[in-house]
GUZAKOL-335744 format. One record per atom (N, C-alpha, C, O): residue in one letter; x, y, z. Coordinates in pm, whole numbers, plus 50000, padded with zeros to 5 digits. Atoms other than C-alpha are relative to their C-alpha. Layout:
// residues N
aXYZ;...
***
This chain:
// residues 402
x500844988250000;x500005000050000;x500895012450000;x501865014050073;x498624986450034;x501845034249880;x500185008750123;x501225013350170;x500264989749940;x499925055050121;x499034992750110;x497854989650093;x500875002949878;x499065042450494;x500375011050099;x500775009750214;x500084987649857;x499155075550675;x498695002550063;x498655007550176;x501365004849959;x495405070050713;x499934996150154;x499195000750241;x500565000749856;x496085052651027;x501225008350097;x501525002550201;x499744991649869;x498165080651229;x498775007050022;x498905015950106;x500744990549973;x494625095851213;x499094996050156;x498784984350181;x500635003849851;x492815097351596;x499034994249989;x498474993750099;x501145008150010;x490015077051479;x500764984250080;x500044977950156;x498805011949986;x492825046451557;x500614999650130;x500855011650141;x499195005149924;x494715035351878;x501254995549970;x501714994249857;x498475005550056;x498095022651905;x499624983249982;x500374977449903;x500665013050034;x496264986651899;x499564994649861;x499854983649813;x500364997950098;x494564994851595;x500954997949912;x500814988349837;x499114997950067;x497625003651428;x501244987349965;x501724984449855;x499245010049991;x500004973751565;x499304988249874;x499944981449794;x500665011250077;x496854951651383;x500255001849867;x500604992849790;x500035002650140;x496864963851078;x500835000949943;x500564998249826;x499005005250017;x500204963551027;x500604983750025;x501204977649938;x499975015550033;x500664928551098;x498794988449910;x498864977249859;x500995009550142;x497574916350883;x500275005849915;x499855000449812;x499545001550170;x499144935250598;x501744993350000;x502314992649891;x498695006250009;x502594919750660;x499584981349959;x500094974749869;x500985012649999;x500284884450706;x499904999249827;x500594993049746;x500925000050134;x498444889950388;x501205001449881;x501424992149805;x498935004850117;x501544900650144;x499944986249963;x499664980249859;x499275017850040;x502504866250161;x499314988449974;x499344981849870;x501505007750046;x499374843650239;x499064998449899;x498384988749867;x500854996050101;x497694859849985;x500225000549851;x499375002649764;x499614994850092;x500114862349724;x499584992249892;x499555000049797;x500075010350084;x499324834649499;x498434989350034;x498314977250014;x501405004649973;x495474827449607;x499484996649894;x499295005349810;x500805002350133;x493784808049340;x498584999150025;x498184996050136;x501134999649965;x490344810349291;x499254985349875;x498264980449928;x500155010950072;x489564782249041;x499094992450013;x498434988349918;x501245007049920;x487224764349257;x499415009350166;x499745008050284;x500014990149883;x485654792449467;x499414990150145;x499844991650260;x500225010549881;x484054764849700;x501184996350110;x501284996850233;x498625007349890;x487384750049817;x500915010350032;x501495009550141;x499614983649945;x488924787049823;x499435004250115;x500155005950214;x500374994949869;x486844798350075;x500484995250106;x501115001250192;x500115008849926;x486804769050249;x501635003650072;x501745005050194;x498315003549974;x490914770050285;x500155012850061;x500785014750164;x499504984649942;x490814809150321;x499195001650188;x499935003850284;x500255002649891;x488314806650635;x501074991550107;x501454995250219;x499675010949908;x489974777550777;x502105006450032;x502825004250130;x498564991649973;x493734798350736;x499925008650053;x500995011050109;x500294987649941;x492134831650882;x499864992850155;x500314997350260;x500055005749862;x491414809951162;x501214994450110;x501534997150226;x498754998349955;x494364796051206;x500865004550033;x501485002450137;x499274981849969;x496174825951187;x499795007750109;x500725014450153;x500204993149903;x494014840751478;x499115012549921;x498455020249990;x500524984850091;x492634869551204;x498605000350042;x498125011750046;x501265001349981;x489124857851301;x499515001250139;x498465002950202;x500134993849833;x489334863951618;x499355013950015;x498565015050108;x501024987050015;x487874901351541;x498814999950027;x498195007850099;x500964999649977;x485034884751481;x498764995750100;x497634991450081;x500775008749877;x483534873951778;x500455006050117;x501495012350101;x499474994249873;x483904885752171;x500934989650099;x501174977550104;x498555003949953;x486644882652387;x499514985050125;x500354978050183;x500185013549917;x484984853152603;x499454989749910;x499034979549963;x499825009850067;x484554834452293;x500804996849908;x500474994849792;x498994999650068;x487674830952187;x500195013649898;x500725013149787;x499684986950136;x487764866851995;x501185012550112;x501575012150229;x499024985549949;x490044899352093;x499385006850069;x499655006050189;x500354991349855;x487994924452266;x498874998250024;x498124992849942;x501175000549878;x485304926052524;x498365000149880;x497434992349900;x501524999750065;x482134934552249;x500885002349869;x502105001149876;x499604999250117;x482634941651860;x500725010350011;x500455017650106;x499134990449953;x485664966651805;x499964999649815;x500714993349739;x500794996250143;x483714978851445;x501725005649915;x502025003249798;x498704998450078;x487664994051391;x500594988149914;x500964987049797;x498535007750033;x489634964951398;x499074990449834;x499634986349733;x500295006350107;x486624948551165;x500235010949880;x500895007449782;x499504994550152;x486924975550899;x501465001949939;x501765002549819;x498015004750052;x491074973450882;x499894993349978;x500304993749862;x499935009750037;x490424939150857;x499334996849873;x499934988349807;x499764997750133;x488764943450541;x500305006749882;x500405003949763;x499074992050134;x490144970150376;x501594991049967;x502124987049863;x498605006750047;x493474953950419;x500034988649907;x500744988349807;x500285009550066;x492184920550312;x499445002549876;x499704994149790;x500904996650151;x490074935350006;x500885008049926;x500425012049819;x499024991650057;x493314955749908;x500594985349916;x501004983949801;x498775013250073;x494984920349838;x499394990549897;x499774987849783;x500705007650070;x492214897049766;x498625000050016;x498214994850120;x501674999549993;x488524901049727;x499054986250068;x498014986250134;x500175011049928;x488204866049821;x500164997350126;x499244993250198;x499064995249794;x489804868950170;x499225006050066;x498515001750157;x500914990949954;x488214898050226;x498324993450019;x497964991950136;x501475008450024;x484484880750156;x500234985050092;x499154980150122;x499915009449937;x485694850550348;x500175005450154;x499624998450239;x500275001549881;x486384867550672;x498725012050057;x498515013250177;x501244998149993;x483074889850630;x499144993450054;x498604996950160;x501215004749973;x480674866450639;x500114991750134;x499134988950203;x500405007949846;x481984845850962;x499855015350117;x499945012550237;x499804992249936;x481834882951110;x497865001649969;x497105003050065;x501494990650051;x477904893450940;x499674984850036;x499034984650141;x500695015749959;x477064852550976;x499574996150182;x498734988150221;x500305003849848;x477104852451382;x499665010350031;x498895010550127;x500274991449913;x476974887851422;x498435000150114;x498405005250226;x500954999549980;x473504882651497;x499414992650203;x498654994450298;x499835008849890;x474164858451760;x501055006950122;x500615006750237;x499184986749937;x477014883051928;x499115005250055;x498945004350177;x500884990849889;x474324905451994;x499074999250078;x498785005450181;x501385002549945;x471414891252054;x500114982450073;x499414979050168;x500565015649958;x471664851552120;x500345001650147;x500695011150217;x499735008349859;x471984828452433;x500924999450035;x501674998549938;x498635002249910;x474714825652629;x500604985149932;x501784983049904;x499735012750011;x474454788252532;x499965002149837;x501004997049796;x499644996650097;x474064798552169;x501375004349947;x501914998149855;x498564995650016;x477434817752157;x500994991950038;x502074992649979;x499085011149990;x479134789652309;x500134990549909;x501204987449857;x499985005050139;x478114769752053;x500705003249859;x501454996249790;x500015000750128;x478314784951768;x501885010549952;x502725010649862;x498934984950073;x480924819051810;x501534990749989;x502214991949887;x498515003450025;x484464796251895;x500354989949881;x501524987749851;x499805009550106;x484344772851628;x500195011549863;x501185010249790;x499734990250103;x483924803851366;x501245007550052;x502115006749965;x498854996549964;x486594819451524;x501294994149977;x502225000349925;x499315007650049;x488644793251494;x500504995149870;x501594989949850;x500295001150183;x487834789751088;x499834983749991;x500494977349909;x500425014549974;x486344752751191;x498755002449932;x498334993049864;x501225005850046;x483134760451080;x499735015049877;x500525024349880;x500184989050049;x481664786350825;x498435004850025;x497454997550028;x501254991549987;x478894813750879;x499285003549875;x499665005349760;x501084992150141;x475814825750677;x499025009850047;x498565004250146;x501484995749994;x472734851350719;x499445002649900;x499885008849803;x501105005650112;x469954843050524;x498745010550066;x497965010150161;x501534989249952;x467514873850524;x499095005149863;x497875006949866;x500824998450125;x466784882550122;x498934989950011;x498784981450099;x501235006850000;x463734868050025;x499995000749765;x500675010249727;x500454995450109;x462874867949604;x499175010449963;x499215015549851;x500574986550030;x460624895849638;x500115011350187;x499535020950237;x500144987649842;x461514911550013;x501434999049992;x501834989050052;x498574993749967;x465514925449973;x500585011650086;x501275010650187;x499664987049932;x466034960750068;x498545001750080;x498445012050146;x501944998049936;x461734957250211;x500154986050063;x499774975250017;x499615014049915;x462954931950481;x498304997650044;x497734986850060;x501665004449928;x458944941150613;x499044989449915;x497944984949947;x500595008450154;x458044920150274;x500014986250032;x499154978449991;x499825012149958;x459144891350418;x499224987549991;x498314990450070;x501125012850069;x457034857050309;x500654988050116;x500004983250209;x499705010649900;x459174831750496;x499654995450140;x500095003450224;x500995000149863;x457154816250827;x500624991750074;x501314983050021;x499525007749814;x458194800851168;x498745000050080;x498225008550152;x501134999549916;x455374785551290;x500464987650145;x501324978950152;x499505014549902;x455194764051638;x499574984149929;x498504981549875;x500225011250033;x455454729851549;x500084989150144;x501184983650140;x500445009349879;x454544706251898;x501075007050078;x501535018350060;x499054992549850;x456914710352229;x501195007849959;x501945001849882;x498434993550012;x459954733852202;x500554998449840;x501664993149831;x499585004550058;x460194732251842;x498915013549866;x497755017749866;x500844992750102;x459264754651533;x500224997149840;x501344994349799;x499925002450205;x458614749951094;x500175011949956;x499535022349970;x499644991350092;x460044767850906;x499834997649847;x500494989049789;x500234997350139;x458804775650554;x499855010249906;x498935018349899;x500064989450145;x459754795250230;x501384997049986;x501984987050028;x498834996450106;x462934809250021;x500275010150046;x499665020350079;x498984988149976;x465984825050091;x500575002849860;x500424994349773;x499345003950104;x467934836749819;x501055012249985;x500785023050037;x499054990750018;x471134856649715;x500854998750147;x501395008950189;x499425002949910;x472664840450026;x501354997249961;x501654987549891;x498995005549972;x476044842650073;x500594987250108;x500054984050214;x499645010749944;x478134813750182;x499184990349969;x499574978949994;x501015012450011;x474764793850069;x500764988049944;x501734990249871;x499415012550025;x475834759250011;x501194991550010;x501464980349966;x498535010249958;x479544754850182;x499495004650200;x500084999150293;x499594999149860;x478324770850544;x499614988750087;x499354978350027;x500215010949926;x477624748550829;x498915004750095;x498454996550174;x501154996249935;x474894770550988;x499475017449911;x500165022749823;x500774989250046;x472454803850898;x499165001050126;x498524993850203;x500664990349921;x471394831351077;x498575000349920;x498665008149825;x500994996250052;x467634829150954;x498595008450006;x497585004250061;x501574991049973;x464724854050948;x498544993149966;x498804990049850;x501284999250008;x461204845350917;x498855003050116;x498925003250239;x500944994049924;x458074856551018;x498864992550067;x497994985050023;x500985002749922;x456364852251330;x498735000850073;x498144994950163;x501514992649936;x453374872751369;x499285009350125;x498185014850132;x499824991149917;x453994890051671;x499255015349952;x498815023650032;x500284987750004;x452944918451503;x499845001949830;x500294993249755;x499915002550169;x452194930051113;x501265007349979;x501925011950072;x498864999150103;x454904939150870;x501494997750090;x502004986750112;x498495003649881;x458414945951120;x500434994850073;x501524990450109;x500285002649842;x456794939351401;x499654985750014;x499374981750127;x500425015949968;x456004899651334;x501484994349952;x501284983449898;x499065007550030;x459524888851256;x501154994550059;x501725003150127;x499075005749888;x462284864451429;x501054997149904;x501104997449782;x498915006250069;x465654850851402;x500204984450021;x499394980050103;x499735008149946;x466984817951427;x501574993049944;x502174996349843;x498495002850089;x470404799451366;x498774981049965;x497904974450020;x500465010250042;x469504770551174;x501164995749921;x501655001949826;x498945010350047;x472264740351116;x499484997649833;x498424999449772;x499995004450161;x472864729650761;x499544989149957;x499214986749841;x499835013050030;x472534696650807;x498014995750074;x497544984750103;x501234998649918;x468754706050968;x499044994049842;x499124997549724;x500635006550072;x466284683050812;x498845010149910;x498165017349983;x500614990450072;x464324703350549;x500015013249918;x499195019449850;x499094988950038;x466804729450474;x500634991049885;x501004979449904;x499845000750121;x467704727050103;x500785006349899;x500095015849860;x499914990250048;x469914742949874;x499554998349847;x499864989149772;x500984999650123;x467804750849577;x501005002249857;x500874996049752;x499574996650114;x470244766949350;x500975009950057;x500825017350153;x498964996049969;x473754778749321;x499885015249882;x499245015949777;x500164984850107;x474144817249149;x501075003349981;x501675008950073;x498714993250074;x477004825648955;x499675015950000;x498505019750001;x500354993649987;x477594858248968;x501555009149916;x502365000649880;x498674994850038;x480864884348819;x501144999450031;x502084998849951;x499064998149907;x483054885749100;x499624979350101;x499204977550216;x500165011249949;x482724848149195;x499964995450137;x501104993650179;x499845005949846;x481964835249567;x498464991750008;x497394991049947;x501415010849990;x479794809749716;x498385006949991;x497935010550100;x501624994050015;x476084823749630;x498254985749992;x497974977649904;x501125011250016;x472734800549695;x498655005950000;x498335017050041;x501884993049964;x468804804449682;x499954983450126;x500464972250118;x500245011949866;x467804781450026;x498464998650014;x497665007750034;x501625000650004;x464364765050021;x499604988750161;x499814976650165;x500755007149878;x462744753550398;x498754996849988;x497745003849977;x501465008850024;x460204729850365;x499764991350112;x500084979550103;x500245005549906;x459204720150674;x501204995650136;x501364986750219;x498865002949942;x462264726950819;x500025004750176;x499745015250234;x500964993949770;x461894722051278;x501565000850071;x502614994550078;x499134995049911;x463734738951481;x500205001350122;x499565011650141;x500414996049867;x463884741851822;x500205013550065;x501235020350071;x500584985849928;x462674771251993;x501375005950089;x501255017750121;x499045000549941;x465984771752173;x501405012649885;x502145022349907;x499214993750088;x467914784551888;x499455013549973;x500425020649947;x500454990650021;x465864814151835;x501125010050030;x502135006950093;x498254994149958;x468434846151844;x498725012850023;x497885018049950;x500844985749942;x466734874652071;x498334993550066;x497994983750132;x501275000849906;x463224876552182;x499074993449865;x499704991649761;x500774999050075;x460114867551976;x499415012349932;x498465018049985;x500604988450123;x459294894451703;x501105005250021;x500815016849989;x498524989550011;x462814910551738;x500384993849932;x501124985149976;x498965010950118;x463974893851387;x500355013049983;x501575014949986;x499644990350106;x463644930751240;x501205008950070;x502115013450000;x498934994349890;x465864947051528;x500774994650003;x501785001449988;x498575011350034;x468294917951513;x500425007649890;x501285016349899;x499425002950133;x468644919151156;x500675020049972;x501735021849912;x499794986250029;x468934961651138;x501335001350096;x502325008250073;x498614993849875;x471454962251455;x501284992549926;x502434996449947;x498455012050005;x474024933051301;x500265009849849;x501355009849791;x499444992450141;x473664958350965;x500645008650077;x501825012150074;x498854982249957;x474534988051157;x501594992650015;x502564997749959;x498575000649952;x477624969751287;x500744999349889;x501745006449886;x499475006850127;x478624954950951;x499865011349880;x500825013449806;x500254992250111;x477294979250707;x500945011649950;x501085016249837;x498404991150018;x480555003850786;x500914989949907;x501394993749800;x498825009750062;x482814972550676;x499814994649871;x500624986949820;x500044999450144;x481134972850325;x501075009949937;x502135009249875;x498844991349995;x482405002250325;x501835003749959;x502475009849874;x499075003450027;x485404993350395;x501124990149892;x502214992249839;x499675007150139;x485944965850154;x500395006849895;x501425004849831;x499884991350104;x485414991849921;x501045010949973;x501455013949861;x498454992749956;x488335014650037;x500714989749981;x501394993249885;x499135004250043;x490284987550007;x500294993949820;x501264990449752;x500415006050204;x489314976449613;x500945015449949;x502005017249888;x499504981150070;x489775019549550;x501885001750053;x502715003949965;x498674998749986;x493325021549728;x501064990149938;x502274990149918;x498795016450119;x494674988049528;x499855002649858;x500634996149790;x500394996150103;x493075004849198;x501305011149953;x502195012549869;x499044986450013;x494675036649266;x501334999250031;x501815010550044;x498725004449892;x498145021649423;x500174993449823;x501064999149759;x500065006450160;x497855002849047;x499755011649876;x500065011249757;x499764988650092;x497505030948872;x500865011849988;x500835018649885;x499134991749938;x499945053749014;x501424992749953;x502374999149907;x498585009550030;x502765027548950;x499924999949818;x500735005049740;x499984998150152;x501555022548588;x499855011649927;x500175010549809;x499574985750062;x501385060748493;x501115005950039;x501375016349978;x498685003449959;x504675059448669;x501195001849860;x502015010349824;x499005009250062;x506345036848414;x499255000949828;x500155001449744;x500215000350126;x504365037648072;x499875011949948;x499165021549975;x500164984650064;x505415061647822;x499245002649889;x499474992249827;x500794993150043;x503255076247611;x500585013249918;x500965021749999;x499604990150075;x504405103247327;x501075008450033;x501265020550021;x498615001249992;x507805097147431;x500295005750186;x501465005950222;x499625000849892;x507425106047822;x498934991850109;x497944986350063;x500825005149940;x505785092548116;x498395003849990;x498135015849987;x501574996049987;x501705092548114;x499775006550095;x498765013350111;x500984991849877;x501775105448440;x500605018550005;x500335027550085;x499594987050070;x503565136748267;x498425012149975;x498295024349985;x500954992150065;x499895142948134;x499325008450075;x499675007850193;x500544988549869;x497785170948317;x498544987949990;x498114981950089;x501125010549983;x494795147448220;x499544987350121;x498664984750202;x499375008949901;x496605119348373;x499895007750154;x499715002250263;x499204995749785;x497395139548725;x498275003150015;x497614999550113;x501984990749967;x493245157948675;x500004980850112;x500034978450232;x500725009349907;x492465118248721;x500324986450137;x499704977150189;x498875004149856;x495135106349010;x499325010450105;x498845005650208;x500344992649915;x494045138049178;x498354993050081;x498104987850190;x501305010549948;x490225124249182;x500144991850084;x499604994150193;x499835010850036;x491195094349216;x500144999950201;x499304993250262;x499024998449911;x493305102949578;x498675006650107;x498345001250212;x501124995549912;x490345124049730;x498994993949943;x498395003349890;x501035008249987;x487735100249663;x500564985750135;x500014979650228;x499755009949871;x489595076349877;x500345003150142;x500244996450245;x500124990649870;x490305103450120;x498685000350059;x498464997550177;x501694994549947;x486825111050187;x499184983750038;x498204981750109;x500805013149998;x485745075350178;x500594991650151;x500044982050203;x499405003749910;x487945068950457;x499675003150095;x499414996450196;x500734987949874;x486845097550657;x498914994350031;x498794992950153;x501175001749987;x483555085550628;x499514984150064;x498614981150143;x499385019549926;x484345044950718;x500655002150145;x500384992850220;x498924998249899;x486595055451001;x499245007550111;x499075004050228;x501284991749910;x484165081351142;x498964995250006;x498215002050077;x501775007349953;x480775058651145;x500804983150102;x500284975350182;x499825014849873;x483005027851320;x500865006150115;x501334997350188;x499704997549880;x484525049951591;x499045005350045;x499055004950168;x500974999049921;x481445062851657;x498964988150049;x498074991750127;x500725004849948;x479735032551720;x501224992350060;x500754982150110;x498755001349893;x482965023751897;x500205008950140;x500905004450231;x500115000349894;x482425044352154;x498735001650084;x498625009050181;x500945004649951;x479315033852239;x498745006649947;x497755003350013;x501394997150070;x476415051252021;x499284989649981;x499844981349910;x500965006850010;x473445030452037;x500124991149897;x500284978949894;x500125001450176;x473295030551654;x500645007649956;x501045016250034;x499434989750105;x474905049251368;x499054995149889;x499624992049784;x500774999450145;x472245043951114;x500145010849863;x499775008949747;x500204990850080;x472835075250956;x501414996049929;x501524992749811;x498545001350015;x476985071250988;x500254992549880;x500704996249771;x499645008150095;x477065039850831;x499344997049872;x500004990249793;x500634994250096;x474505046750569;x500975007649941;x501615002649849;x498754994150102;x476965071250444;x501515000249919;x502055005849823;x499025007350020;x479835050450491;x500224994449873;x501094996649789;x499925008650062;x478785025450306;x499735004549808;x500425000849714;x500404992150075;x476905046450037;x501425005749934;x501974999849840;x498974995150067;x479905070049968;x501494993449943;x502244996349851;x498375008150040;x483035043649991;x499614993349865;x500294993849763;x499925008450120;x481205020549752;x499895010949876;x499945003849775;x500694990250113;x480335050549487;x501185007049948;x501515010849835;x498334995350035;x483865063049545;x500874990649867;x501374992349756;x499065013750041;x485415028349486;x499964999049869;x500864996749788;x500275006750179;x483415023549155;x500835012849900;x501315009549791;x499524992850096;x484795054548996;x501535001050026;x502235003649928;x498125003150033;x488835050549120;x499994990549905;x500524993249797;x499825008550067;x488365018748983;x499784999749840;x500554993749765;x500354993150140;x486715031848641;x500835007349960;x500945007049837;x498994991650072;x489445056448597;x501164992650014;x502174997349962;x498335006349944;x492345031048732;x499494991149822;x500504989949753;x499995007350079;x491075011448432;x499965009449836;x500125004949723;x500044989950093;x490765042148211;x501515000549946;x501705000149824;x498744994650017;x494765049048242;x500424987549985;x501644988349970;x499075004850043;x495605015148179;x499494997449841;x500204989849775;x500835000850093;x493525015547887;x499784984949909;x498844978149948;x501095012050025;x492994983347660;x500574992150121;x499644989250196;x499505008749928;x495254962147900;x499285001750118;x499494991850188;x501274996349884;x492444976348196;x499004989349960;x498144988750048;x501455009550069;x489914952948050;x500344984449976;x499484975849960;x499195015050052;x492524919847973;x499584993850120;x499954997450232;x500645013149882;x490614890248184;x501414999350069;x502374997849994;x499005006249973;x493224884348413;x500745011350115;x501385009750218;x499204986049949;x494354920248510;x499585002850131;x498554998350181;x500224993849821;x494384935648868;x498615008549999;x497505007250049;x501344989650010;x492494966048754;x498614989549953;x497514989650010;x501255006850034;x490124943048595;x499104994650031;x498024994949972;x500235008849895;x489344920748867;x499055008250127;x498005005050182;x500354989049913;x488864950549096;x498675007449950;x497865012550027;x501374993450001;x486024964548874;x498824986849967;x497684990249936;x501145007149976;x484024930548874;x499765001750127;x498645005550161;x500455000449856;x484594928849265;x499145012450043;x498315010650132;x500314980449965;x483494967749311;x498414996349994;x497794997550099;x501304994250040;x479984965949160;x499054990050083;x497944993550045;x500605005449916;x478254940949411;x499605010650107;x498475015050131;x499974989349879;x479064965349696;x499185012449988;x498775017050095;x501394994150045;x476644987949564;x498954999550016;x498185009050033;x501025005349985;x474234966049593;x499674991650153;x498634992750218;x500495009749855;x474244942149915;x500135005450106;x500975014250126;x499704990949899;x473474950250255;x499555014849956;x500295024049990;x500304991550016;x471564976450122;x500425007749863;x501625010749859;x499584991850137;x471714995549748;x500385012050032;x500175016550144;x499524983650027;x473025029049682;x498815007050043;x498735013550147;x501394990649999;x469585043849645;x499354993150149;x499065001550233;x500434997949861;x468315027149964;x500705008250148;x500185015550232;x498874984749915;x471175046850185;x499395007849959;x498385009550026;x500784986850007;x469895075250039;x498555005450077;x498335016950115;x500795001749974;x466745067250153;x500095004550172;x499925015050235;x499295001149837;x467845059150515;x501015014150057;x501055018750171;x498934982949944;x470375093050554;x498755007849970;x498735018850025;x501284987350020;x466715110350425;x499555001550115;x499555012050180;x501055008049864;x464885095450702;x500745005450120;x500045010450208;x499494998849893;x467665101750949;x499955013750032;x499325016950133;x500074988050007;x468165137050898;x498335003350013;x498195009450119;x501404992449976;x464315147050895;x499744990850167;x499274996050268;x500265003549827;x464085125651226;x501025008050124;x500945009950245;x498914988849900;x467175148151342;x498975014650008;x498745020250116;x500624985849986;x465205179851284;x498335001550074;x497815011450126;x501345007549902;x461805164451442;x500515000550182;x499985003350289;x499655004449843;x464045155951732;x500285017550038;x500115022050151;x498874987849981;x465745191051715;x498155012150081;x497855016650191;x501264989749997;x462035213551671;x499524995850118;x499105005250185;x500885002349899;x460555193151961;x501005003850127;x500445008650225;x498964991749860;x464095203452232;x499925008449937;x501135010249948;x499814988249967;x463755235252108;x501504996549944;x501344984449936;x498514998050008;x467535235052019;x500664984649986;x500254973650021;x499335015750019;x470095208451920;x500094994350077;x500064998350193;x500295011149978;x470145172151955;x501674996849990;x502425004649932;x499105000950045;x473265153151979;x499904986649923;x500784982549849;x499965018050040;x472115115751886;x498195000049996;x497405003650083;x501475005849965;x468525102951750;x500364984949932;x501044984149830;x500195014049982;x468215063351761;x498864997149899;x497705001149893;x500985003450127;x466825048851457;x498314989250069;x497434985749989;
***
């Protein structure tokens, strides 16, 4: 990485700093020669090495085998910018055992987290949450999938998940459906549901640009016991919104790391290729789109760095924060990466290439965990509930709770 002065900034600790310097010293090397060929058995190897390593330890709390006391939203977004700087795969592999339990972190059983958090930690087992639906994505209240009681201590589960990551290599899912508690938000639960749980199905595998495990999951009568449930009854939609807030910065982040490996790749190659007999990066064109290029990842940083230290030191929520986080890094990312592929021009586009690679991975992040245009939505919402909160004290607010 050309440019890590990013972390002398006070958003960071000296903890902070020690980490992410040794997971990019880690990663050089681990990473250097990652094949993806069979993304199934990739994951599989990259989990089960993050684990080994200790890297996964982030994801989980410090009495189940993880690093600190509750989630430390920093150390997860270093951990994938760094990782998504090297390999997109990596990065997406130690995501989902972080977004796959989070749910369970916050909300489960005591006896739940024993279960389930040291084994992911370890990279023994792999995580999933299963909350899309075919017609309920960004309209989680849409929801079709049901959890009804089925006899003593025990509940059915029926419908379709789909656009599930990890679908079809994890070994458990965080699952939503609806319990009736209440209409649209207000009737919905969680539950972890094993893989190997009789009735659980995977329907269909989804190829996709940027290749990783993707499934549609069909429960047909699939029983659960009431035990597993993660939180209270009708708190699926509060689960599922709190484990985004935590996570939804570290899209984010991903995305800072895609834009600083774009731009770190483009900087070297307008460097070195000459162009009408001197360097390209001679051109004023050239520097206009380095300049861009440099404050888009500035700002994207600011904005990643500032929504996970604020819910680092203890804000309820950052709904708004990480809404913008996530929103601006990925929107950034896509256009370094569009111009990193601009300056290498046809060789930007050759299957195979860095830059190239970087703008299949980019354009997901856009989309999951919330679209572009739904952030927008959500920073609308937040702000007019800031000025609601503001008109009714008479005078500023410092925090309103989504």
């Amino acid at each position: 990485m050309i440019d890590s002065s990013y972390l002398s900034w006070p958003f960071f600790e000296e903890r902070h700093r020690r980490y992410a310097h040794a997971l990019a010293e880690w990663a050089d090397t681990a990473l250097e020669d990652n094949g993806h060929e069979d993304v199934d058995a990739t994951c599989r190897a990259l989990v089960r090495r993050l684990g080994e390593e200790g890297w996964l330890k982030a994801v989980v709390p410090q009495d189940y085998g993880g690093l600190s006391p509750a989630f430390d939203v920093r150390l997860l977004c270093l951990s994938r910018e760094t990782l998504a700087y090297r390999d997109g795969l990596a990065d997406f592999a130690f995501a989902m055992q972080g977004l796959g339990t989070g749910a369970v972190t916050l909300f489960g059983s005591d006896a739940l987290k024993h279960r389930y958090l040291p084994p992911v930690a370890r990279g023994e087992a792999i995580a999933a949450f299963a909350l899309s639906e075919p017609e309920a994505g960004s309209d989680v209240a849409a929801m079709s999938t049901t959890a009804h009681p089925d006899g003593p201590g025990h509940v059915r589960i029926d419908g379709v998940k789909t656009w599930i990551s990890n679908g079809g290599i994890a070994d458990h899912y965080v699952v939503f459906a609806r319990t009736g508690e209440g209409p649209g938000a207000k009737g919905l639960s969680a539950f972890m549901v094993d893989a190997d749980a009789p009735g659980l199905t995977v329907e269909d595998r989804i190829e996709v640009i940027a290749p990783h495990p993707l499934a549609t999951l069909r429960f047909d009568g699939c029983r659960v016991p009431v035990g597993q449930r993660i939180g209270a009854p009708g708190e699926g939609f509060k689960v599922a919104m709190a484990t985004l807030d935590v996570f939804r910065s570290t899209v984010g982040a991903a995305a800072l790391g895609f834009a600083r490996r774009a731009m770190d790749e483009a900087l070297r190659h307008a460097a070195t290729r000459r162009l009408f007999g001197a360097p390209l990066a001679d051109l004023q064109m050239t520097q206009a789109a380095l300049a861009d290029m440099a404050t888009l990842v500035d700002t994207a940083a600011l904005a990643v760095y500032r929504a996970a230290w604020t819910k680092d030191q203890g804000a309820p929520r950052v709904t708004r924060e990480a809404a913008i986080a996530k929103m601006h890094a990925t929107e950034a990312a896509q256009t370094v990466i569009d111009k990193a592929v601009q300056i290498f021009g046809g060789a930007g586009v050759r299957k195979g290439s860095k830059v190239e690679e970087l703008y299949r991975d980019i354009r997901a992040l856009r989309i999951y965990e919330g679209a572009t245009e739904v952030q927008k939505v959500v920073i609308a919402r937040e702000m007019l509930k800031l000025l609601a909160a503001r008109d009714a004290a008479g005078g500023p607010v410092e925090r309103v709770s989504a």
